[in-house]
C-alpha positions as CSV (number, residue, x, y, z in Angstrom):
1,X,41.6,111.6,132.2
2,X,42.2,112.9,128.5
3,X,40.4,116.3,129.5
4,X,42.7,117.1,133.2
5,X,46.0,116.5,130.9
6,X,44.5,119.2,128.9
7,X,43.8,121.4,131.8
8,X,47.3,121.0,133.4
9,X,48.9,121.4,130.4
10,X,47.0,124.5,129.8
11,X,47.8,125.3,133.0
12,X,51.5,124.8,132.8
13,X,51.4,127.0,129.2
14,X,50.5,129.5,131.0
15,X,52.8,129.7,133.7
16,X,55.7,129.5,131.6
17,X,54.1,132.3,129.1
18,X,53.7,134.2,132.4
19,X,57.3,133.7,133.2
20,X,58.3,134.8,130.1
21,X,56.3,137.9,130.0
22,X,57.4,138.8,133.9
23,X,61.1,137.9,133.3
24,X,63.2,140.9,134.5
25,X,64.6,142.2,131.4
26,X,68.6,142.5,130.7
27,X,68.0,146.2,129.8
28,X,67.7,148.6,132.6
29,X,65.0,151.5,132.8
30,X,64.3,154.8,134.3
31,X,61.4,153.5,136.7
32,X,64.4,151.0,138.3
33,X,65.5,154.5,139.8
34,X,65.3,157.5,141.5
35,X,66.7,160.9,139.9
36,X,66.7,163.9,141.7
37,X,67.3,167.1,138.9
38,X,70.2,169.5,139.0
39,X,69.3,173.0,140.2
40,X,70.2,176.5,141.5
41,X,70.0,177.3,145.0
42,X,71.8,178.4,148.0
43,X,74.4,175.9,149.8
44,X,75.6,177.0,153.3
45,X,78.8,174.6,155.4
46,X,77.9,175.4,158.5
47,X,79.6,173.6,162.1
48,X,77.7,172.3,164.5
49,X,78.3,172.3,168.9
50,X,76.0,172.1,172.3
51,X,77.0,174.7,174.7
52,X,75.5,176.7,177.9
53,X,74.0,179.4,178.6
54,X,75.8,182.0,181.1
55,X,75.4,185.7,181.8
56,X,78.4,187.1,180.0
57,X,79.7,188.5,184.2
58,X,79.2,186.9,187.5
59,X,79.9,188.5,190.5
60,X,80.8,186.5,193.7
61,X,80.2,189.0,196.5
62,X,81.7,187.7,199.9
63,X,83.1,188.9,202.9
64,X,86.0,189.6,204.7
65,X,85.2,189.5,207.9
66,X,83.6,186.8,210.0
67,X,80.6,187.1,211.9
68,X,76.8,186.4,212.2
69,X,74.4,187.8,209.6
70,X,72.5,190.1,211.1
71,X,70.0,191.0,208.5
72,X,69.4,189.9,204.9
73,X,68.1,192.2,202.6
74,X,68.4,190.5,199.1
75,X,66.8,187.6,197.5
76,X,67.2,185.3,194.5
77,X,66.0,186.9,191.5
78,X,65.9,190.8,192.8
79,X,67.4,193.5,190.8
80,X,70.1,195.4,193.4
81,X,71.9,198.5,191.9
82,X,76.0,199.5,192.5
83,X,76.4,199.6,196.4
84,X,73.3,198.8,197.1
85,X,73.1,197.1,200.9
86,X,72.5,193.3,200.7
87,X,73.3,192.4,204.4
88,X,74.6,193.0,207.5
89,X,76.9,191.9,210.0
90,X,76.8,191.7,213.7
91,X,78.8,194.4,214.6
92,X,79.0,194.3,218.3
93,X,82.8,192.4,218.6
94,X,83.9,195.3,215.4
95,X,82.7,197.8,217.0
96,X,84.5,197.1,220.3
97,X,87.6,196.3,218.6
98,X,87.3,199.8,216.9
99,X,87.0,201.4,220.4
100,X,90.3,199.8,221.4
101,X,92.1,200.9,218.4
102,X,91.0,204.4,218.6
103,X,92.2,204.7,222.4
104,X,95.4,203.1,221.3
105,X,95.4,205.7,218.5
106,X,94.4,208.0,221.1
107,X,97.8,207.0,223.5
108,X,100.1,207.2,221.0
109,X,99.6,210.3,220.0
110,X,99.8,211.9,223.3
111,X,103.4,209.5,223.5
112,X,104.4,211.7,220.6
113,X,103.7,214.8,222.3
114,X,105.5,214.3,224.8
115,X,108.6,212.7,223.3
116,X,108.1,216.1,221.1
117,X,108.4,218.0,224.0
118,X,111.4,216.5,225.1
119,X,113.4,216.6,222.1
120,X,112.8,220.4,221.9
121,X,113.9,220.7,225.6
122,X,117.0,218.5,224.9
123,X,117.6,219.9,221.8
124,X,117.5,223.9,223.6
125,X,119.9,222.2,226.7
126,X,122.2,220.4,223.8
127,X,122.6,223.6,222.0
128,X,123.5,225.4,225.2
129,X,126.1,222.5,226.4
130,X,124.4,221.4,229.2
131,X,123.6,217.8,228.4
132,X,125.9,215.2,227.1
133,X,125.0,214.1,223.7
134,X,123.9,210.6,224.9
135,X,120.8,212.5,226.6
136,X,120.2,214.2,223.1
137,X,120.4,210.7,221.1
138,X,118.2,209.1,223.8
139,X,115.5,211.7,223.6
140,X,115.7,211.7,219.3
141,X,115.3,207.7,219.3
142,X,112.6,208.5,221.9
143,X,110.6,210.5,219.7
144,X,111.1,207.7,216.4
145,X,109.8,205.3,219.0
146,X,106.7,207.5,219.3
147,X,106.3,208.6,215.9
148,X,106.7,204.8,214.5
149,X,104.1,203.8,217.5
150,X,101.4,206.3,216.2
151,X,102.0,204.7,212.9
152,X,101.0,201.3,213.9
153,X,98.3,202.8,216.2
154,X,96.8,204.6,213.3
155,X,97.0,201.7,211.0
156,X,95.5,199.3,213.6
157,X,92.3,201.8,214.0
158,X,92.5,202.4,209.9
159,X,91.9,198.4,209.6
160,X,89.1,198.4,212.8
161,X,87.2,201.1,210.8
162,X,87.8,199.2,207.8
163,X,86.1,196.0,209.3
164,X,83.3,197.7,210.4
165,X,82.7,199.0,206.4
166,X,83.1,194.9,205.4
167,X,80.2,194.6,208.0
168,X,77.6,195.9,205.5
169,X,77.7,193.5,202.4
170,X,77.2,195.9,199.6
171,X,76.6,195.0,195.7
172,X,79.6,195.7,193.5
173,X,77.6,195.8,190.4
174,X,73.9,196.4,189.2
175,X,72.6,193.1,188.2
176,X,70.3,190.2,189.1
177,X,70.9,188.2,192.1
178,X,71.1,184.5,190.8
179,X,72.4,183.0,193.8
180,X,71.9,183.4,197.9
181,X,74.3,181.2,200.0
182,X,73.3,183.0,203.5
183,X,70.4,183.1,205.8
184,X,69.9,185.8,209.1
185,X,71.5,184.2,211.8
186,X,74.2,182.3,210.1
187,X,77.7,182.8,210.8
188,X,80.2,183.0,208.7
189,X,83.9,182.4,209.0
190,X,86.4,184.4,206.6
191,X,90.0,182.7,208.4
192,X,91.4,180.9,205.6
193,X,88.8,181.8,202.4
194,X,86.4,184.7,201.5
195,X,83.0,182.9,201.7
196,X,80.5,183.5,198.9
197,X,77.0,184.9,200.2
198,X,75.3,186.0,196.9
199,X,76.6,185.8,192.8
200,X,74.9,188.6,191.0
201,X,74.8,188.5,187.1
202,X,75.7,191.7,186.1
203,X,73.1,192.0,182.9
204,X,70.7,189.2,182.0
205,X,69.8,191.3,178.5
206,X,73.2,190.1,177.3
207,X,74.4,186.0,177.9
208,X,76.9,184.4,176.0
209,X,77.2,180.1,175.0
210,X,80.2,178.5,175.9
211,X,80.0,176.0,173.2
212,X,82.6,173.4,172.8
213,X,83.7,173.0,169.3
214,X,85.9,170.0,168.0
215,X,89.4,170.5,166.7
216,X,88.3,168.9,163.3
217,X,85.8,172.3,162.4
218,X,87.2,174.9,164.8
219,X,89.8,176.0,161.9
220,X,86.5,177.3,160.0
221,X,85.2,179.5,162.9
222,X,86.2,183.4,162.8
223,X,84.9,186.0,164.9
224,X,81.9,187.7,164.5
225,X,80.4,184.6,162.4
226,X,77.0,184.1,163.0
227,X,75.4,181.4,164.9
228,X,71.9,179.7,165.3
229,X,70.9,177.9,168.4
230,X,67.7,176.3,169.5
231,X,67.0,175.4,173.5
232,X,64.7,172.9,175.2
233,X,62.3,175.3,176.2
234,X,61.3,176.9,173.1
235,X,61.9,174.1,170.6
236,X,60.0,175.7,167.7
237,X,62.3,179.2,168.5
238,X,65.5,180.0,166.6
239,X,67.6,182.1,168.3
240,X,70.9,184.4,166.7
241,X,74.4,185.5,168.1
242,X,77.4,186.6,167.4
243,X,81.0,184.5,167.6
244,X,83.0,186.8,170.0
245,X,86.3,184.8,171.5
246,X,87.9,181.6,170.4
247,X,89.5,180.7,173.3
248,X,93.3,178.7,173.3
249,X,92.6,176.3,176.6
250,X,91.5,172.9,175.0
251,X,89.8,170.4,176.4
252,X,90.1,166.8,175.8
253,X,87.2,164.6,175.9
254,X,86.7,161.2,174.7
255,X,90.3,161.3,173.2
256,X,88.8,164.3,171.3
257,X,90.0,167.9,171.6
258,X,87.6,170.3,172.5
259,X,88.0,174.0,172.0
260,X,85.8,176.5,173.9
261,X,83.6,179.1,171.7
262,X,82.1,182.2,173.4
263,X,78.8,183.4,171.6
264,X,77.1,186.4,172.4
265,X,73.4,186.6,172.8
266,X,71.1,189.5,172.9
267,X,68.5,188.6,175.8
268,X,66.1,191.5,175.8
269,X,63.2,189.6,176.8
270,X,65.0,187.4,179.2
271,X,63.6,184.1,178.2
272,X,66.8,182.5,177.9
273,X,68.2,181.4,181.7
274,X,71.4,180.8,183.1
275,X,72.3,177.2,182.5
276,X,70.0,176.3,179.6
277,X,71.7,174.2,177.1
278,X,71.9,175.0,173.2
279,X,72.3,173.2,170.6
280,X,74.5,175.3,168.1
281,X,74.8,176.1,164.4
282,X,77.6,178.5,163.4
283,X,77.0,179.8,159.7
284,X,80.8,178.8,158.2
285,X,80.1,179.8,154.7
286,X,77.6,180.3,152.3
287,X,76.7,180.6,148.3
288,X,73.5,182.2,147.1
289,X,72.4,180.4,143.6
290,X,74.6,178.3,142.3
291,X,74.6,174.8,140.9
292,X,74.3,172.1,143.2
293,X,72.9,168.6,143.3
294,X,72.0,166.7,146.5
295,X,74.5,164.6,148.7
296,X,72.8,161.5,148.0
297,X,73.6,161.5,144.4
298,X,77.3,161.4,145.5
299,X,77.2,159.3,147.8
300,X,75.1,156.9,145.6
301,X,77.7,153.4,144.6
302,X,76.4,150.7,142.1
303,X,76.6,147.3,143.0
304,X,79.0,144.4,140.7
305,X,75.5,143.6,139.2
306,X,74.8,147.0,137.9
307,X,78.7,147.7,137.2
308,X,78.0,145.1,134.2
309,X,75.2,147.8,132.7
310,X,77.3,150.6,133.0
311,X,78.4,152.6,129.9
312,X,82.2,152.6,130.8
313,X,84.9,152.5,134.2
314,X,84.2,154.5,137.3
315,X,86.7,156.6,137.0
316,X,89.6,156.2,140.0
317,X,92.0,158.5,141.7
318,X,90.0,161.2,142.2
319,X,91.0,164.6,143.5
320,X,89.9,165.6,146.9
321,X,87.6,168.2,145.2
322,X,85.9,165.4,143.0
323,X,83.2,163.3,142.9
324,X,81.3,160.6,140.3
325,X,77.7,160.7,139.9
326,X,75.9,158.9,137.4
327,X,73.0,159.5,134.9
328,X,70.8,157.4,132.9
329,X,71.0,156.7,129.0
330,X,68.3,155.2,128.2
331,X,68.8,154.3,124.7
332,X,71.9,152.1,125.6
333,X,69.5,151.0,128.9
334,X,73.0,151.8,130.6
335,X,74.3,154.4,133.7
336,X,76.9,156.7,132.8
337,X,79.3,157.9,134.9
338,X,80.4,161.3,134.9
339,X,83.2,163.3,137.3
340,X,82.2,166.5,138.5
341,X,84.0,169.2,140.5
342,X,82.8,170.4,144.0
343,X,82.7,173.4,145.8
344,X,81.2,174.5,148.8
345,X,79.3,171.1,150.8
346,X,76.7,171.2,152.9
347,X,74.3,168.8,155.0
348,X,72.0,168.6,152.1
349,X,73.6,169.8,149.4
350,X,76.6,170.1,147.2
351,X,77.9,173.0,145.3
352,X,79.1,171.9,141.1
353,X,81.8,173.9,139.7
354,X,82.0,171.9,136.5
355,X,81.0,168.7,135.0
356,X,77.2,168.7,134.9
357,X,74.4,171.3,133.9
358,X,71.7,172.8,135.0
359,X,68.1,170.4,134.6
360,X,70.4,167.1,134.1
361,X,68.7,164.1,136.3
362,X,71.0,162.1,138.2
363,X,70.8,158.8,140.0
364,X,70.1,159.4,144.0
365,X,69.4,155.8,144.3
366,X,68.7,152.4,143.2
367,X,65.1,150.8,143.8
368,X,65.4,147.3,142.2
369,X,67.5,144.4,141.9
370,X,69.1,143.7,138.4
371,X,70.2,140.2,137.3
372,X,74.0,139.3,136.6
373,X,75.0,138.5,133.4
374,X,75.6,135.0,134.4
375,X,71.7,135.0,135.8
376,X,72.0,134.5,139.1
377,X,70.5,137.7,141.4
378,X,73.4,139.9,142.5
379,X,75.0,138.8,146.3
């Protein structure tokens, strides 16, 4: 019995020596955190939208006249020059229309020849006093009548020829056709609205994003910044543009206001399509090699426990260009507090005008937990 007192007592020495010798201590060390070191390097603010892809002009080529298609000559994806045919109309009901206007055309003008001819007769007779001057005012209102007749005639067989043109769909531009809305043998109907029947980008080599940008950031965009975009179907590409319009119709969505951004994209290769969405980085503003220190190291707060091992007060009422980040000392086993000024922030980084130099380490975060001075853990 004597010799298993010994043993737990033994035991129970060491346990308590054990405690002892693992007891956090009061005074704080480096390996309790992580430091990231002060440095020079480049620190771009940049503004971030999704937007689509378009071709920077689409043409909606319709017609004017109704009708059934006669013959189709373009499909999706073809390359058609300026005026080049892309259908055709029925022309049968046209063409007999422009038959009728031409022999009305036709009538009137023989109408005016005569009613020529007998204002010159009355006008010889008049002279001579052998009509009254009622004959000679009929025969003058007579030839008006004519005259105003041949007008509407030849404006009536101006419009018939005119139809017939509208017949053969032509392309207004060179482009790509990106869109066919008509088959051979449909009929179309032009009574109240032009009806689309092909949209033809006008240069694939050159799109443009229309990228909607929030009203918080779109006071930092200016034209001709530049802008980065990725899409879906080349995830590992990068591709660059231009900023070209900021335009002044918002948007509201969500209760936020959304302002459109036109970005122009060189497309030589044509890998980017109509309709593909981007995700969009405009480059704000930048600064090549200057001091800067990570984000996290701003945005790092002690808790009350470690408050009681600071060397000082956090310092209050800060300016909106300030910040506190703290450094170790570790001869007072204490974090310092210091108050730098900021420049230019990034994602990543932040720009330091003053208050901190180059190779200093500063506290990015806290890895473990430090007693209160009253020794209970912190809450």
């Amino acid at each position: 019995m004597k010799k298993v007192l010994i043993v737990i007592a033994v035991i129970f020495g060491g346990i308590i020596g054990l405690y002892y010798l693992m007891r956090p201590s009061d005074k704080l060390t480096p390996r309790q955190f992580e430091f990231v070191k002060v440095d020079r390097g480049d620190v771009t603010e940049t503004v971030t939208a999704t937007g689509t892809i378009e071709p920077i002009n689409i043409v909606s080529v319709g017609t004017q006249v109704s009708g059934i298609v006669e013959k189709v000559y373009a499909d999706y994806n073809d390359e058609v020059e300026e005026n080049q045919l892309l259908a055709e109309l029925d022309k049968f009901v046209l063409n007999e229309t422009l038959q009728d206007a031409k022999a009305a055309l036709d009538l009137a003008k023989s109408k005016k020849k005569v009613a020529e001819m007998n204002f010159n007769r009355y006008k010889d007779l008049y002279a001579q006093k052998l009509i009254a001057k009622a004959e000679m005012e009929d025969a003058e209102i007579s030839l008006a009548t004519a005259e105003a007749s041949l007008l509407s005639a030849q404006a009536n067989y101006n419009k018939a020829q005119q139809n017939m043109d509208y017949a053969r769909i032509v392309s207004p531009v060179s482009g790509t056709v990106i869109s066919k809305e008509v088959e051979q043998g449909q009929t179309v109907a032009a009574s109240f609205s032009t009806p689309t029947l092909f949209k033809i980008a006008e240069d694939l080599r050159l799109m443009q994003i229309e990228a909607s940008v929030s009203e918080a950031d779109i006071g930092k965009i200016k034209y001709d910044m530049t802008a980065r975009f990725t899409v879906d179907a080349y995830p590992t590409d990068t591709f660059t543009g231009k900023v070209k319009q900021i335009r002044l119709s918002p948007t509201t969505e969500q209760n936020v206001v959304m302002y459109t951004v036109i970005i122009e994209v060189p497309n030589e290769d044509k890998r980017l399509l109509p309709g593909m969405t981007a995700f969009v980085t405009v480059l704000t503003a930048e600064k090549k090699d200057v001091l800067r220190i990570p984000n996290t190291t701003i945005q790092f707060r002690p808790s009350a426990a470690l408050r009681q091992k600071m060397d000082g007060e956090r310092p209050r009422n800060l300016k909106a260009t300030q910040a506190v980040i703290y450094t170790f000392d570790a001869e007072k086993g204490m974090i310092k507090p210091h108050v730098i000024e900021l420049g230019l922030v990034d994602v990543i980084y932040a720009e330091v005008v003053d208050g901190i130099k180059e190779g200093d380490q500063v506290i990015s975060e806290f890895i473990t937990s430090v007693k209160s001075s009253g020794g209970r853990p912190p809450m």
